[in-house]
N, C-alpha and C positions, 0 to 999 in steps of 0.2 A: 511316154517318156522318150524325149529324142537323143538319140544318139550323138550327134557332133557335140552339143551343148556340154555334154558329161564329159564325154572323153575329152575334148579340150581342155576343160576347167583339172581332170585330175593331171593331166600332162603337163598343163602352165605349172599347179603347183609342184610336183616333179620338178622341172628346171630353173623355178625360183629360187627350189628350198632345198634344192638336191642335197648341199653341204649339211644343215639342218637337220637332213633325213636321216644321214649316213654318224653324223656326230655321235660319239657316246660321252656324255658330259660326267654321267658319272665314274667313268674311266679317267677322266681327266682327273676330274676331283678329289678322286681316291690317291691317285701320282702326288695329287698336289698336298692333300693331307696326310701322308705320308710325311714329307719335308717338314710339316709344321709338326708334328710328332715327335720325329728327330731333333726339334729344335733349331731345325735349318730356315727358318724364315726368308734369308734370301734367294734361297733355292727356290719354295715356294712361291713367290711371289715373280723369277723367271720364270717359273712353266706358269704359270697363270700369263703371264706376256704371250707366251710364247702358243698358246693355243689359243690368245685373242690379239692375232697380228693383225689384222685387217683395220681399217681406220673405223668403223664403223660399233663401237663399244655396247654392248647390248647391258642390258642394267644388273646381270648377273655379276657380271663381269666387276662394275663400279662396288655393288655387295661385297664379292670373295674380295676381292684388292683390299677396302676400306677394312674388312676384319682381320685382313694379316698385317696391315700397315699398325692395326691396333695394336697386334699382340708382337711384333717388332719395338713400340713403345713411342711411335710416329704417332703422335694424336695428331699434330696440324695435317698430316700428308692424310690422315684416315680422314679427318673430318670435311679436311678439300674432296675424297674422293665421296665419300657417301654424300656431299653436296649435290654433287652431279648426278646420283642414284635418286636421290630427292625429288632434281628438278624433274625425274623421271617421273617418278610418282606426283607430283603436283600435277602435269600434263593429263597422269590417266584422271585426275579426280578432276580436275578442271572438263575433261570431256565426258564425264560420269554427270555433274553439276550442269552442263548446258543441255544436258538432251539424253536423258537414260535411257528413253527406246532405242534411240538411233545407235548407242553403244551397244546393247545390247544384242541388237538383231547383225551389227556387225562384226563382233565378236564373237558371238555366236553362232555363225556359219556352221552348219551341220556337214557339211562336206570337205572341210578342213581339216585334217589329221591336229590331233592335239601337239604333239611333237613339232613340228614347222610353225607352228604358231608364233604370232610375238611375244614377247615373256615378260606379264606384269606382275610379278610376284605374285605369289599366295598373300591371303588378308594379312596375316600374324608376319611375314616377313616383314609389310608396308609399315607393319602397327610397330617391330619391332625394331626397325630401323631409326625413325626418330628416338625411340628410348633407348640404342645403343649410342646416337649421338648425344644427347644426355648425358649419358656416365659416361662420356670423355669428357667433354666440360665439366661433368663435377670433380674428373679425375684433375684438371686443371685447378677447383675452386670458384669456376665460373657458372654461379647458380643463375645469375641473370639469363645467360646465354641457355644452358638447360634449360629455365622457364620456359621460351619463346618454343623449345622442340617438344617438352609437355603439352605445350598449350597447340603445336600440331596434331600431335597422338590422339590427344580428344577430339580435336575436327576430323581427323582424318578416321576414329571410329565409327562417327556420325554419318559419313557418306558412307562406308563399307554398309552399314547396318542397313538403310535405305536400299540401297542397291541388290543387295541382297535377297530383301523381301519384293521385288521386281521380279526378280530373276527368278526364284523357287517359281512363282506364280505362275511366269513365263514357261517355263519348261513342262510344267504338269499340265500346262495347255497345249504344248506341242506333242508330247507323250501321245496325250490321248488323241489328236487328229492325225498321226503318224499312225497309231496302234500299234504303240512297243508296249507293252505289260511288262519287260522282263525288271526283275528287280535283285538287288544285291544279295538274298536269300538264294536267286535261282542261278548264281555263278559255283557249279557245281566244283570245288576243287582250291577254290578262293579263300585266305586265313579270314572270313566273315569274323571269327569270334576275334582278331583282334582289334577289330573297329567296334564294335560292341563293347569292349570291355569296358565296366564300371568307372574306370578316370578317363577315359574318353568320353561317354557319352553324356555323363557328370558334367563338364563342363559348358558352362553358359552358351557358347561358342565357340570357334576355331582362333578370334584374334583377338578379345581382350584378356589383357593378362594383369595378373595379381601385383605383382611386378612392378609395370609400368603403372597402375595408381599409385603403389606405396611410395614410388620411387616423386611421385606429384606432389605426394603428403609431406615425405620427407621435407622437399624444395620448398614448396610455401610456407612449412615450418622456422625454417633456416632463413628465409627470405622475412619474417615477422607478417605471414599472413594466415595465420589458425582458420579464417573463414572459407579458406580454398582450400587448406590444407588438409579439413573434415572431409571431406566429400571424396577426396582422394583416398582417406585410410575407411571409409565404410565402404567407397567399392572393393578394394583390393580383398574386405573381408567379406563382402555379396559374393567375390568369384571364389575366393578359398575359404571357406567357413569353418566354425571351430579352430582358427590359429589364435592362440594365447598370446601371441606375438603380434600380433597384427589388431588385436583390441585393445593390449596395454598401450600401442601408442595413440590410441585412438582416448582412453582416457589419461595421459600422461600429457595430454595435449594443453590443457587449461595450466600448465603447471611450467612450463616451457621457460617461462621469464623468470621464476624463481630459482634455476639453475644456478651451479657452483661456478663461478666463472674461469676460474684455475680450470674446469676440466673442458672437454670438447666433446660433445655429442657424437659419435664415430657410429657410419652406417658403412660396414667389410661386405661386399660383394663378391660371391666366389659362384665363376662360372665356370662348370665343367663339361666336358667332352662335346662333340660335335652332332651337329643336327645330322637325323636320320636319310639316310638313301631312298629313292625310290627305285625301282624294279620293276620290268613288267613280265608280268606271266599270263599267259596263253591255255584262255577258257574257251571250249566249245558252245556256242550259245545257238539257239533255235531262233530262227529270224526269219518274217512275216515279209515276200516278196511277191509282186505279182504274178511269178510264176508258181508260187506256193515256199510252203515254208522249206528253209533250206538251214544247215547247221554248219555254220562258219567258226573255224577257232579266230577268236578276235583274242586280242591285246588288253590287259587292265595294269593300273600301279598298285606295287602295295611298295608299303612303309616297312624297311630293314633299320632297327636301333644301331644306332653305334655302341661298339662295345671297347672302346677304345681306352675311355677312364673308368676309375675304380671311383666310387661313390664318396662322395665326403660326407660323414655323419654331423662333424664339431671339428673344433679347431681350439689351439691353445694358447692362451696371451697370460703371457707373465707367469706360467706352470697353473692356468686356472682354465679349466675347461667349460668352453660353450660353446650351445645346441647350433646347428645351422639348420635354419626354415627354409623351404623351398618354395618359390614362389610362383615358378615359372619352367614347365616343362615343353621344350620343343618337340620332342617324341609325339605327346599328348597332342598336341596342338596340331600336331602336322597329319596325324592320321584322323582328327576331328576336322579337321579340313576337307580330307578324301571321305570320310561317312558324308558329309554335306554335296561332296561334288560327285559324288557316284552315280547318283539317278541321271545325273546330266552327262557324268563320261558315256556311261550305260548306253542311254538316250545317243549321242553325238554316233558313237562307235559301231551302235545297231543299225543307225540310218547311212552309215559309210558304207557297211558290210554289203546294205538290200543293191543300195544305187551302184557299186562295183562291180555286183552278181550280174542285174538286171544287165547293165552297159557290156561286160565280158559274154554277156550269152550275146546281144547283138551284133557287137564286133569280131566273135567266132562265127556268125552264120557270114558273113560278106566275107572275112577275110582271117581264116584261120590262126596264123602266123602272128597277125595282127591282135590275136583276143589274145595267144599264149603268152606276149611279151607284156603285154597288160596286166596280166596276173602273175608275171613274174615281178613288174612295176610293184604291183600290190604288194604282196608278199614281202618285198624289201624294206618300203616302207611301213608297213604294219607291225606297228610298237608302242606303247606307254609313253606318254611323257615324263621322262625322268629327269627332266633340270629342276633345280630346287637350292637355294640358297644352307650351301652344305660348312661351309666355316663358320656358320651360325653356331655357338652355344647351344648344347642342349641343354641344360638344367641351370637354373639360376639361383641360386641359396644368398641367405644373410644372414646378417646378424646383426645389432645394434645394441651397442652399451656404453658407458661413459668410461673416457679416460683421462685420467692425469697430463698435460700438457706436458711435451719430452717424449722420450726414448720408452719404447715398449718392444718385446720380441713374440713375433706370431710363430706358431709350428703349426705345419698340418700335419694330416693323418701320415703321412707318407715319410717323416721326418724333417722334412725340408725346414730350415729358419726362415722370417723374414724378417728384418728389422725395420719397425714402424717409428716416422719423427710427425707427431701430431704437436700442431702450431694454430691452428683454426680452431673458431668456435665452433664448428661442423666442419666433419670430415671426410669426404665418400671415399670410400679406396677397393678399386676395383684389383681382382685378382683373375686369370686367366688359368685352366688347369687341363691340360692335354695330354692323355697317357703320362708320364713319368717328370712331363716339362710345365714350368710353372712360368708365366708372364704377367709382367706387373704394366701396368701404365699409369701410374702415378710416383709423381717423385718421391711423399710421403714413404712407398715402401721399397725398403729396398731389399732385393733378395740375394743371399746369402750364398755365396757358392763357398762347398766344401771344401779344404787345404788339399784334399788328396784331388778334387777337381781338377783346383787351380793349377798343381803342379803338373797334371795330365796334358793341362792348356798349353803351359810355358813350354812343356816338354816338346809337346806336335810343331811351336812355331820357329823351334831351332834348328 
C-alpha cells in the first residue's frame, strides 16, 4: 500500500469537506425544532436560512424548508420547494437507471467518511416526499395533481427495491475480499436490541409505507377508478396486516357509487411529532490490518425517538369518538433503514479504520510530526452521519368516516377545537401536531384559538 496515494486522498477530502466535517446538523435541527415547537415557524424557517447561507442548497435543506413552509400553512411555497428536493431525487434515480454499477462503486467509495458524503436521502425520505406532496394537494382538493406524485412513489419504489438488491450483493462480496467478519452482534456497547425489535424487523422494508398506498387507494377511489384503487388498499394491508381499517375499505370499495350524496367521504390525517435523531457513539472494534489486528474505537449511528408529542389515540367530531389507525411510523422506518445499512456502515468504517492505521504508521516512520497531525485529522473527523430529514413527521394516523356536508367541530386529545367546513365529495384534511402546537393546512379546517389565547395576543401587540 503506497503512502502518497492515501494520505493525499484523506487530506483532499479534509479540505473539500472540512465545513461538512465540523458541521453538527443535528444541533442545528434541534435550535430549529425548538421554534416549530414554540409555534414560532418564522423563526424556524430564519435559522434554517441562516445555517444554509451559501448559494449551493443541499437537498436537506429543500426537505426541512418544504415541511415548515407546510406547517406555516404555505402549501404553494412547500410544494415549490419540495419541487426542487424532487428534481434532486429524480437526478439520483435517473443515474441509478442508466448504470447501477457505475453508481454504486461511486458512491460507495470505502474511504470516504460517511458524514462528507453528498446526501441523498434515506429510501423512506425519497418515498416519503412524494406522498407529503400529495397531501398538500389533496389538502388543496387537487386529486389530479396527487395522482401524478402517487404514481411517482410507485416508480420511485421500483428503482429503490432494485438497487438495493445490487447493493446487499455488492457488499457481501466486498466484506468477504476485504475480510471484515465484524457484524452488528459484535459492536460490544451498541442498543443492538433496538434494531431488533419486533416492529422493526416486522416490517417489509425500510421505505414502503402503509400510508402512502392507502393514501393511492383513497385517490383512485375519489378520482372514479376502483381498479387502481384495489391494489393500493391490499398493499397498504401486505405492509400492516390485521387493520380492520384498512380491509373495510378494501371491501367498501364495490359500493363507492352508491353513496349518500348529501355526505362527503372525509379521510382526517393527524401527523404527530417529529422524525427521530441520529447520534453517534463510539465502539471499540477489532480490525484485521497488515500489520495485524488492531482495536480502533470507530464511530456508529443510532436512532434517538423524539419525545416531543404525546400520542393521539382518537379524536372527537361532533362529542362522538373515534379510533386513529396508524399507518406509518418514521421511528420504525428510520432504524429499519440502519438494520439494513449497518453491515455496509460496518464494512465502509472497518476499511477506513485499517487504511488510516496502515498510512499513520508510514507517515510516523519518515516524519513524526507529520503521522501526529494525521491522527489528530482523524480523530476530528471520525463521527456518525447524523443528517437525516428531522421536521419529517413521525407517526401518521387516520381516520375515515362519512360526513354530513357543513359545519362539524373536531377536538383532540389535548382539548384543542377545530372547526371543520366539508363542501366536497372527498375530503383530505391534513392535521400537523408538535408538542402542545397544532397546524392545519387546509382551509376546510379551521383551528380554534381560545378567548383567553386571543386576549393573550391582543394584549402582547399593544
Amino acid at each position: 500500500m503506497k503512502l502518497l496515494p492515501i494520505t493525499a486522498l484523506m487530506c483532499g477530502v479534509l479540505l473539500l469537506n472540512g465545513c461538512a466535517a465540523f458541521r453538527s446538523y443535528e444541533s442545528e435541527l434541534t435550535q430549529t425544532n425548538q421554534y416549530l415547537q414554540a409555534g414560532d415557524v418564522d423563526s424556524a424557517i430564519a435559522l434554517l436560512e441562516k445555517n444554509n447561507s451559501g448559494e449551493d442548497k443541499d437537498l436537506l435543506y429543500f426537505l426541512e424548508k418544504g415541511e415548515l413552509l407546510r406547517s406555516k400553512g404555505d402549501i404553494q411555497g412547500s410544494l415549490t420547494t419540495w419541487s426542487q428536493a424532487d428534481r434532486t431525487v429524480v437526478e439520483w434515480e435517473e443515474s441509478v437507471r442508466a448504470d447501477p454499477g457505475k453508481y454504486l462503486s461511486e458512491f460507495g467509495s470505502l474511504l470516504v467518511n460517511d458524514r462528507v458524503r453528498r446526501y441523498e436521502g434515506y429510501d423512506y425520505e425519497k418515498v416519503m416526499l412524494t406522498t407529503q406532496m400529495a397531501v398538500n394537494h389533496l389538502a388543496q382538493g387537487d386529486f389530479e395533481a396527487a395522482r401524478i406524485e402517487i404514481k411517482k412513489t410507485h416508480e420511485r419504489e421500483a428503482v429503490i427495491a432494485e438497487l438495493r438488491d445490487k447493493e446487499y450483493l455488492q457488499r457481501e462480496e466486498e466484506a468477504e475480499k476485504q475480510g471484515i467478519t465484524a457484524q452488528l452482534k459484535d459492536l460490544q456497547g451498541y442498543p443492538v436490541e433496538s434494531l431488533n425489535a419486533p416492529e422493526v424487523v416486522n416490517l417489509k422494508n425500510s421505505y414502503q409505507s402503509a400510508f402512502s398506498h392507502y393514501l393511492s387507494g383513497f385517490v383512485y377511489e375519489a378520482l372514479g377508478e376502483p381498479g387502481l384503487a384495489a391494489p393500493g388498499y391490499r398493499k397498504a394491508i401486505e405492509l400492516r396486516p390485521e387493520s380492520p381499517m384498512l380491509e373495510q375499505a378494501l371491501l367498501d370499495l364495490d359500493a363507492s357509487d352508491k353513496r349518500d350524496t348529501e355526505e362527503s367521504d372525509v379521510l382526517l390525517i393527524v401527523q404527530t411529532g417529529l422524525a427521530p435523531a441520529r447520534n453517534s457513539i463510539r465502539i471499540p472494534l477489532p480490525i484485521p490490518t497488515s500489520n495485524g489486528l488492531i482495536i480502533a474505537p470507530l464511530s456508529f449511528p443510532v436512532i434517538e425517538a423524539d419525545q416531543s408529542t404525546a400520542p393521539q389515540g382518537s379524536i372527537n367530531i361532533n362529542d362522538q369518538a373515534f379510533t386513529l389507525t396508524e399507518l406509518n411510523n418514521t421511528t420504525q422506518m428510520s432504524k429499519r433503514a440502519l438494520l439494513d445499512d449497518m453491515p455496509g456502515i460496518i464494512l465502509r468504517t472497518s476499511i477506513r479504520a485499517a487504511t488510516r492505521s496502515v498510512a499513520q504508521k508510514q507517515l510516523n516512520d519518515v516524519n513524526p510530526l507529520a503521522g501526529l497531525a494525521m491522527g489528530l485529522a482523524s480523530a476530528v473527523t471520525e463521527g456518525a452521519d447524523e443528517r437525516t430529514w428531522r421536521t419529517l413527521p413521525d407517526s401518521t394516523q387516520i381516520v375515515r368516516l362519512r360526513l354530513k356536508k357543513g359545519e362539524h367541530q373536531l377536538t383532540l386529545q389535548s382539548g384543542q377545537q377545530i372547526q371543520l367546513a366539508i363542501e366536497q365529495d372527498h375530503e383530505v384534511i391534513p392535521l400537523r401536531l408538535i408538542g402542545n402546537q397544532v397546524f392545519s393546512s387546509s382551509d376546510a379546517a379551521q383551528i380554534i384559538v381560545p378567548a383567553a389565547e386571543q386576549s393573550l395576543a391582543q394584549a402582547s401587540t399593544l
